[in-house]
TORPA-4810 file (N, C-alpha, C, O; in nm, 3 decimals):
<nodes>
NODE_1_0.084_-0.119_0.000_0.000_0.000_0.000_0.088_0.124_0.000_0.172_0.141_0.088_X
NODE_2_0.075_0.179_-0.063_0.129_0.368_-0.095_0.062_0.416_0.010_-0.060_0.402_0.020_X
NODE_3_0.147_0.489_0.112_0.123_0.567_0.247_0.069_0.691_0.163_0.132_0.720_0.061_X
NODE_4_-0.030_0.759_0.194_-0.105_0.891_0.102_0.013_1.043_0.202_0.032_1.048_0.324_X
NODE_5_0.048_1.108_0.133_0.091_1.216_0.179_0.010_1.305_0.272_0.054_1.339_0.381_X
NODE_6_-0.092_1.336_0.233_-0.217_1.405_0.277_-0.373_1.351_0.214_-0.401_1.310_0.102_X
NODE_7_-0.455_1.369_0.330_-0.565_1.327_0.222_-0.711_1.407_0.394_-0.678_1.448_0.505_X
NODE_8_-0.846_1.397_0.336_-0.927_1.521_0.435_-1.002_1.423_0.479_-1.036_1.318_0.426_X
NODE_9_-1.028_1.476_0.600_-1.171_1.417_0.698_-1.209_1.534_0.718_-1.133_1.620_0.764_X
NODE_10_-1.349_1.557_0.682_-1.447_1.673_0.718_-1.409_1.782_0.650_-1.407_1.783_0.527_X
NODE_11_-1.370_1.900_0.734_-1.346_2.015_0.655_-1.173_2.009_0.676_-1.116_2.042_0.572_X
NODE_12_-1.081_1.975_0.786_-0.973_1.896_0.770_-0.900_1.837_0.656_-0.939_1.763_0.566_X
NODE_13_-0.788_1.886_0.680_-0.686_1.827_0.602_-0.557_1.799_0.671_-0.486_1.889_0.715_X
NODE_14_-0.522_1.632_0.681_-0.426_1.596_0.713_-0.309_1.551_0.673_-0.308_1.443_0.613_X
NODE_15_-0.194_1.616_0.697_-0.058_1.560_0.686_-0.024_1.422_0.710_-0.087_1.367_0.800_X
NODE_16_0.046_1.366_0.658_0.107_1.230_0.638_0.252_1.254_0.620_0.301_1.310_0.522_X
NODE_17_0.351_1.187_0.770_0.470_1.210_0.724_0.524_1.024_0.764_0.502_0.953_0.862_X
NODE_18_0.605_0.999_0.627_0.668_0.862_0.669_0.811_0.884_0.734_0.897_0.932_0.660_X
NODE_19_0.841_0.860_0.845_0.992_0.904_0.949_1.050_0.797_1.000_1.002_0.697_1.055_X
NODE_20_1.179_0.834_0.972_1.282_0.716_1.040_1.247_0.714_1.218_1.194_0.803_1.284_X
NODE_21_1.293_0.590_1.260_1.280_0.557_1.407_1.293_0.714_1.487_1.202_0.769_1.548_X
NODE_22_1.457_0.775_1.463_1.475_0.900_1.489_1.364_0.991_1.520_1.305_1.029_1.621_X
NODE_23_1.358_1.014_1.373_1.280_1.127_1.375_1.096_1.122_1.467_1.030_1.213_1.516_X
NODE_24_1.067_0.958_1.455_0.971_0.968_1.558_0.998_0.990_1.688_0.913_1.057_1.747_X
NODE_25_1.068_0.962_1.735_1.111_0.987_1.874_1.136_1.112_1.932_1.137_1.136_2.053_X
NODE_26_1.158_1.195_1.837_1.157_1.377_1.842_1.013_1.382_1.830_1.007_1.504_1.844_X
NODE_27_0.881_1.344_1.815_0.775_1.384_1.799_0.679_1.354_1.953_0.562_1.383_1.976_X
NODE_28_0.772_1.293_2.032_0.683_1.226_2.171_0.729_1.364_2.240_0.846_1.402_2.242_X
NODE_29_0.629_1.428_2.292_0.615_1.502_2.393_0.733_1.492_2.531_0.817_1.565_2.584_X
NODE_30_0.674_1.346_2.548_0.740_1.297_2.684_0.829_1.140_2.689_0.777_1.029_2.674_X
NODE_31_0.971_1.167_2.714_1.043_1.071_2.717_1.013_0.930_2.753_0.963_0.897_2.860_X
NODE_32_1.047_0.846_2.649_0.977_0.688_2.699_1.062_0.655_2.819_1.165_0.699_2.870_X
NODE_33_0.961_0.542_2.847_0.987_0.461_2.970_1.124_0.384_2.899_1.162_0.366_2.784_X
NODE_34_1.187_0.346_3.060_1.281_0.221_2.980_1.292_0.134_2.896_1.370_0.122_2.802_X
NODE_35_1.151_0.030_2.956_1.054_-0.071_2.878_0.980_-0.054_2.771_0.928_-0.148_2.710_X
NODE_36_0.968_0.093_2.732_0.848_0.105_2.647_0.990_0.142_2.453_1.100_0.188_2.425_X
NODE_37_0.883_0.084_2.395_0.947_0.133_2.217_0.916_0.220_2.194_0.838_0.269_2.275_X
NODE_38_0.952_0.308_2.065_0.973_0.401_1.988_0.848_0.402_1.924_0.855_0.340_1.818_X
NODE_39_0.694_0.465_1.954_0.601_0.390_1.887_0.627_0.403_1.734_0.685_0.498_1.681_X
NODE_40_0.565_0.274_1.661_0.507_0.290_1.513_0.491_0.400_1.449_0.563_0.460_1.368_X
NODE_41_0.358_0.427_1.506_0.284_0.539_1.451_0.214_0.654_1.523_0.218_0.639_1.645_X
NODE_42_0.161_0.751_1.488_0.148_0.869_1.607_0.075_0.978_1.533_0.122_1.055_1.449_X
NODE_43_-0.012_0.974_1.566_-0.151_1.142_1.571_-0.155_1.254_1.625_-0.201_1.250_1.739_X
NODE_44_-0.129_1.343_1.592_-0.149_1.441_1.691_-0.249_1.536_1.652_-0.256_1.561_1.531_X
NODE_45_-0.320_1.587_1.721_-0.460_1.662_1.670_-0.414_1.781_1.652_-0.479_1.845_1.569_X
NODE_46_-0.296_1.852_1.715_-0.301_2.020_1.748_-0.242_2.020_1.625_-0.277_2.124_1.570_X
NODE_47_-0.143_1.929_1.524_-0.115_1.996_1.432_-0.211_1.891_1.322_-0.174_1.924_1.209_X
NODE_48_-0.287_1.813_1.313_-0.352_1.761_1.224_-0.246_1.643_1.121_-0.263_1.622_1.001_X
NODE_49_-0.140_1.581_1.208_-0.005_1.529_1.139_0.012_1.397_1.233_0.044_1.387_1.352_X
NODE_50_-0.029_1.269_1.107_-0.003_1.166_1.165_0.097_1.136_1.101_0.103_1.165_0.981_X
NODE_51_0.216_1.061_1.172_0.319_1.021_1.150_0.365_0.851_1.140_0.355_0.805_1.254_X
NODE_52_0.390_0.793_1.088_0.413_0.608_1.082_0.607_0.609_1.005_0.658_0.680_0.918_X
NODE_53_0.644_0.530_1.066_0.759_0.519_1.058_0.766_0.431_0.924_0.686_0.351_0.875_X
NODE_54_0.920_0.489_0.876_0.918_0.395_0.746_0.958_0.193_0.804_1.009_0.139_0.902_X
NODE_55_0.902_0.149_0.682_0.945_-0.010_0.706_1.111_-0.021_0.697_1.187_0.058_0.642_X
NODE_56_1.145_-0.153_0.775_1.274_-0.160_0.776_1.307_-0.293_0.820_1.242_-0.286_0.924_X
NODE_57_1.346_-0.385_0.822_1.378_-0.480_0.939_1.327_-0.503_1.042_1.363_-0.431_1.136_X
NODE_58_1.237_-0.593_1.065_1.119_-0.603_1.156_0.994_-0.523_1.185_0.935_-0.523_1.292_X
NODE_59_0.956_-0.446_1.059_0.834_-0.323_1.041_0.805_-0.369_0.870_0.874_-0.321_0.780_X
NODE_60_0.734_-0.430_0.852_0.729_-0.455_0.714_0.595_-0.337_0.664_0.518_-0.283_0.744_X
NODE_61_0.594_-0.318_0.502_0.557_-0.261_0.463_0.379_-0.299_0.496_0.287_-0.217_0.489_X
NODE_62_0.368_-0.430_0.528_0.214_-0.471_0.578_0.178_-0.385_0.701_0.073_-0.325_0.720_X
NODE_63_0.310_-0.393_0.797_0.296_-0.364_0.923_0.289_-0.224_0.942_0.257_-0.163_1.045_X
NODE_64_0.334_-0.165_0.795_0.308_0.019_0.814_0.187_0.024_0.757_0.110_0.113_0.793_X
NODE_65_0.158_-0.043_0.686_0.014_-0.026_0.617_-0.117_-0.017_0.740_-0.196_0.077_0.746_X
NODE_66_-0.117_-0.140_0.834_-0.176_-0.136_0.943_-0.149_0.005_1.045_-0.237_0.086_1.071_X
NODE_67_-0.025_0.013_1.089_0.005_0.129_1.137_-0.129_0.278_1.086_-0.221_0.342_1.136_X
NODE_68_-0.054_0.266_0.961_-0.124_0.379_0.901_-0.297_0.382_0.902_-0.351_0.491_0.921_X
NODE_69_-0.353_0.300_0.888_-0.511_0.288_0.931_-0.516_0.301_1.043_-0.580_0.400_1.080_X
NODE_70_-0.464_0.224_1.136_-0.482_0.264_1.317_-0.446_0.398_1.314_-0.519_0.440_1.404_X
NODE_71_-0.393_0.480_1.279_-0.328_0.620_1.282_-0.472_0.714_1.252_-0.510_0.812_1.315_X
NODE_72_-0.544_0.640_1.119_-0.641_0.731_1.061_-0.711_0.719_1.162_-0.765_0.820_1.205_X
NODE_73_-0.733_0.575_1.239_-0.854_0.537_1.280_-0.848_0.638_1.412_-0.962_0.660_1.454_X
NODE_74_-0.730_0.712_1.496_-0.761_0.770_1.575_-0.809_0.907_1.570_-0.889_0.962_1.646_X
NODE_75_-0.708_0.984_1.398_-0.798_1.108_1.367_-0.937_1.104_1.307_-0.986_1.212_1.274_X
NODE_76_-0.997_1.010_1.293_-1.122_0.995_1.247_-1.200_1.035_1.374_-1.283_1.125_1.383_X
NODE_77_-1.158_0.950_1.469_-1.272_0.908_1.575_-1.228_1.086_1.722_-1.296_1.123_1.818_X
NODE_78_-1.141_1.122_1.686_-1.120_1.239_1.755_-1.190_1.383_1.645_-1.219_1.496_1.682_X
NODE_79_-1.198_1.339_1.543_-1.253_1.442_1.448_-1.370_1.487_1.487_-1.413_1.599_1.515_X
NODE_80_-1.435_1.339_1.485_-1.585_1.338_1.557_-1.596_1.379_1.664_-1.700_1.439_1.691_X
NODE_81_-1.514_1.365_1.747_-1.513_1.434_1.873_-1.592_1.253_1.983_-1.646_1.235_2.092_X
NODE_82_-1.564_1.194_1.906_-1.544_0.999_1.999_-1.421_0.986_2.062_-1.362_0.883_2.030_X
NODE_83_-1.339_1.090_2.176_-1.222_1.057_2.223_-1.182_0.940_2.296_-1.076_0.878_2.302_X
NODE_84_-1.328_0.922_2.367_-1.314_0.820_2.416_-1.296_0.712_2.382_-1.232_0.637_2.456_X
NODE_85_-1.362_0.652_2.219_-1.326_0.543_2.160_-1.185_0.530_2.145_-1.113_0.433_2.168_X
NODE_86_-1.156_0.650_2.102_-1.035_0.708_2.024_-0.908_0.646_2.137_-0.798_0.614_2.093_X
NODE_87_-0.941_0.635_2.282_-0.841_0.630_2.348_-0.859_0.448_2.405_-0.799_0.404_2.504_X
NODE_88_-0.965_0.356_2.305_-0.972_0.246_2.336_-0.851_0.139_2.233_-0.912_0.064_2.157_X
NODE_89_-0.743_0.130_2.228_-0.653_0.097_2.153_-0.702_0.001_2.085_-0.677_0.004_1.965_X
NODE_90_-0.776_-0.097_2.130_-0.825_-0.265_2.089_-0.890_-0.213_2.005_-0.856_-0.253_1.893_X
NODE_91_-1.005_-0.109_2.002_-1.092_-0.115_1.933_-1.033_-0.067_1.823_-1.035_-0.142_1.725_X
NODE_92_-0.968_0.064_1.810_-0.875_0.159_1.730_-0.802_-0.011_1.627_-0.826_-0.045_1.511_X
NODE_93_-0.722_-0.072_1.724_-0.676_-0.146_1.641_-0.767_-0.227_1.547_-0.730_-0.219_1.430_X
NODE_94_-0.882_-0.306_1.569_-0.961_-0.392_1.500_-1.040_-0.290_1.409_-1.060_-0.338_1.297_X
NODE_95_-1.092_-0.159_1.426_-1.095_-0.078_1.318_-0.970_-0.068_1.196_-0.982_-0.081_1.074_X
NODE_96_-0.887_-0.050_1.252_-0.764_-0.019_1.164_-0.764_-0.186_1.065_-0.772_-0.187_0.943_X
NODE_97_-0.757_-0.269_1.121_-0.780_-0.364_1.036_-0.855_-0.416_0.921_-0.817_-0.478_0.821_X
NODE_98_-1.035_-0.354_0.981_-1.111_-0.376_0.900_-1.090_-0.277_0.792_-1.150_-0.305_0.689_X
NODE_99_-0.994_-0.127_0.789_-0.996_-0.040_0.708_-0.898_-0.099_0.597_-0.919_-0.109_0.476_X
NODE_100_-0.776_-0.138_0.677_-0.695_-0.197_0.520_-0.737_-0.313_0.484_-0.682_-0.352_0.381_X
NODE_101_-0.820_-0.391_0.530_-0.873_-0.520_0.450_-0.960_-0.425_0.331_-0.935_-0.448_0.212_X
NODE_102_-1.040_-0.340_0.358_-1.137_-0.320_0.297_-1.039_-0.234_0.163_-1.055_-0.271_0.047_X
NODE_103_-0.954_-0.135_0.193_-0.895_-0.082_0.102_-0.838_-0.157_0.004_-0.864_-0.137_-0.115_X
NODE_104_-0.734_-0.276_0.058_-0.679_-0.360_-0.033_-0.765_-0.423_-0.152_-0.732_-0.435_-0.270_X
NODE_105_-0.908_-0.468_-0.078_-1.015_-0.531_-0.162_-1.088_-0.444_-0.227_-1.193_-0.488_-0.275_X
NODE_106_-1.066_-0.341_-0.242_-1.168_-0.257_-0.322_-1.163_-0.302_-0.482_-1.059_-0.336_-0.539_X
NODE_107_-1.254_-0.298_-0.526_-1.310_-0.323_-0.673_-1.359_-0.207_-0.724_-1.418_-0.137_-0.642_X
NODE_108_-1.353_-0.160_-0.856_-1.393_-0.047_-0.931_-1.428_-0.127_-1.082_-1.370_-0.214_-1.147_X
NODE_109_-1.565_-0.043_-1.103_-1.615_-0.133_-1.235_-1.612_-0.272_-1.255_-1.578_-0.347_-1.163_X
NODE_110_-1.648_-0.318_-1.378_-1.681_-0.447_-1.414_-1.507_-0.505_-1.490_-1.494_-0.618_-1.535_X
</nodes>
């Protein structure tokens, strides 16, 4: 799947940036835990800029593809103003799933 640069929800328009491990880690507010990774992928509402790291060695291009729907799936559901869903990860995730199944399978015409 081709990560979209930008593309709109509502009257919104969102940024799409693909970033090395690095450069995500400059985007967390607040320093990770010891235990915790470098996340995937990352939303932020104040600037309208979700971010998913490029694939590499153990991040395959499937696994950014997913990334990237869980990503939409949280500016979608905060667009609406559903934060609360928005902050249910499980669900976020099994949305995000059903979105790239459905994208991959899309059909146009006969």
């Amino acid at each position: 799947m081709q990560i979209p640069s930008s593309f709109t929800l509502g009257p919104q328009t969102i940024t799409v940036k693909v970033v090395t491990k690095a450069q995500m880690l400059r985007q967390l507010k607040e320093p990770l835990a010891e235990d915790e990774d470098v996340p995937l992928g990352l939303w932020k509402r104040d600037c309208l800029t979700i971010w998913v790291q490029q694939p590499r060695r153990g991040f395959t291009e499937a696994a950014q593809a997913h990334t990237f729907w869980h990503e939409f799936t949280h500016a979608m559901l905060e667009l609406m103003s559903y934060d609360t869903l928005s902050a249910d990860e499980q669900f976020v995730d099994r949305v995000g799933w059903m979105l790239l199944q459905a994208s991959q399978s899309f059909s146009y015409g006969e």
